[in-house]
C-alpha positions, 0 to 999 in steps of 0.5 A, a space after each residue: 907590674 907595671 913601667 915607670 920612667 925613674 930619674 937617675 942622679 948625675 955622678 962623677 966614675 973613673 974610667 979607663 981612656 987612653 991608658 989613663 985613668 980619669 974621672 968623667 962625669 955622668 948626667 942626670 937622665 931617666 930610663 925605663 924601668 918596671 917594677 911591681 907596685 903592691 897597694 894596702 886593699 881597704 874595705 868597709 865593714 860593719 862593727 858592732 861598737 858600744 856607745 854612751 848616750 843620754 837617755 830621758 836625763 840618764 847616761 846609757 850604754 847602747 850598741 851601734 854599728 858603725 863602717 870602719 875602714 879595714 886593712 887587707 894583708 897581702 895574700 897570694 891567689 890561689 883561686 881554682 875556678 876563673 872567668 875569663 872572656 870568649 875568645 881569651 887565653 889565660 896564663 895558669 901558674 903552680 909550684 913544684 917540690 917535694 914533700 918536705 917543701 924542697 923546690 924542683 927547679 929545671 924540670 918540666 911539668 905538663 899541662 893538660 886540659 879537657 873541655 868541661 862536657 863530662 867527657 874528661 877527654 885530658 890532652 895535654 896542652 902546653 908545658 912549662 919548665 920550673 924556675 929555681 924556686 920550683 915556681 913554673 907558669 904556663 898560657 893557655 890559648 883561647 877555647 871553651 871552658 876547660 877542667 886544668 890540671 898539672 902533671 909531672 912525670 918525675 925524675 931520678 930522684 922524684 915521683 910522678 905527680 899530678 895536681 889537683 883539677 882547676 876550672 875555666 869558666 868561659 860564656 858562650 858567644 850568643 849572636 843574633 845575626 838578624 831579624 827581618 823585617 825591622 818594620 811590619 804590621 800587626 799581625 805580621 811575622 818575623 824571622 830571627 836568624 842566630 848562631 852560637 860561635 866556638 863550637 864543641 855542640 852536644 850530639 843532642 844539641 845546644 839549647 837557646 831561649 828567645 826574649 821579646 821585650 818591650 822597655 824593660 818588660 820581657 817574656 821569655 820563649 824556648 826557640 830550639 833545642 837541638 842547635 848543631 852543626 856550624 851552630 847556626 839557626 832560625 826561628 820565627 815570631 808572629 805578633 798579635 793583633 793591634 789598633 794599627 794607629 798604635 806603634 810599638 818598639 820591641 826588642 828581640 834577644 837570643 840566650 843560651 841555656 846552661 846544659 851540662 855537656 856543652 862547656 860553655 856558660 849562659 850568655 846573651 846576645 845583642 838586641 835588635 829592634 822591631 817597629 811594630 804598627 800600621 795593618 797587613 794588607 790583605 792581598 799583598 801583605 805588606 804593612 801599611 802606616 796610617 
């Protein structure tokens, strides 16, 4: 759907003024106007394609594939599973009627949803009456990944119904919120603090993943197992000895873990950099640069 300004022509009507009809003359001018704008999808696709060449003097027949340019017919989306961003609403949308394809329109059908932990915890979640077609869409708020299904009470001439299950998929929001200090020694150690934002935490605890990376090399270390609560934590890494003439830039980054009972799905967070180099003073700890 989209809005486009449209040029309407000038033209001359016969109206009604003074107990008179006259004809007036009405300019050109444009309005706004929003349409749906439907556009051929074309694709390349490999073919197989026989070809005539010459070969040592003879004319042989060889296959070759070549890229020809496809067409897509227009078809209706009817996808079951959907990703949608941390923090998005989603508008979900079905069709009503009866066995024999009658539409039901004017009635109200139910949405409800159940975050997917394996609880199955449905509750219904918002509502939406059908159009004349029997087509109804409803929007679902922002929350974490969620099971979706559509249920219909039934009327005086119609049975309940229920549709069949839809799946949000929604990425957990993974925040590094710091990493102190931003500048040490070999040798030193510093302390990471995250959070996982959006709530709904297993009883036993979000599991998370520590990335120490140099460049676009990385080692991957498990942090905590038991995130819970506000979904705050911290952790610390201490690096290794090192020439305190050579410095270093490493990047810290924190990732969730898929788990089974927590509805949202891997993420990772920002990075955040550390320069490492100079040597830990013995009596006061601190790094010193040479």
């Amino acid at each position: 759907r989209a809005a486009i300004r449209r040029t309407v022509p000038a033209r001359w009507v016969t109206r009604a003024r003074h107990h008179h009809r006259i004809r007036v003359h009405i300019p050109a001018r444009t309005r706004s106007v929003r349409v749906v704008r439907c556009y051929a999808r074309v694709v390349k696709r490999q073919r197989l394609v026989t070809v005539v060449i010459r070969r040592h003097g003879h004319r042989v027949r060889v296959r070759r594939r070549r890229a020809v340019r496809v067409v897509l017919l227009p078809h209706a989306d009817r996808r079951t599973i959907k990703v949608v961003g941390h923090g998005h609403g989603v508008t979900v949308s079905g069709w009503l009627g009866t066995a024999d394809g009658v539409a039901l329109g004017g009635q109200t059908v139910s949405v409800l949803t159940a975050p997917d932990d394996g609880s199955h915890a449905f509750a219904p979640a918002v509502s939406a009456v059908t159009a004349a077609d029997g087509s109804w869409s409803a929007h679902l708020p922002a929350g974490p990944g969620r099971l979706i299904e559509a249920s219909y009470a039934g009327a005086s001439t119609a049975e309940p119904s229920i549709s069949g299950l839809a799946k949000l998929v929604v990425p957990a929001r993974v925040q590094l919120l710091g990493v102190a200090p931003q500048r040490i020694a070999w040798g030193g150690t510093v302390r990471l603090t995250g959070r996982l934002a959006g709530g709904y935490l297993p009883p036993g605890g979000a599991l998370v993943r520590l990335r120490i990376g140099l460049g676009t090399r990385f080692t991957t270390y498990g942090v905590h197992e038991h995130v819970t609560g506000s979904g705050r934590f911290s952790t610390s890494y201490r690096f290794g000895a090192g020439q305190p003439s050579a410095h270093r830039r490493f990047w810290f980054q924190i990732a969730s873990l898929p788990m089974g009972d927590y509805p949202y799905a891997p993420a990772d967070s920002r990075r955040i950099d550390v320069t490492v180099g100079g040597y830990l003073h013995p009596a006061h700890g601190r790094s010193r640069r040479r």
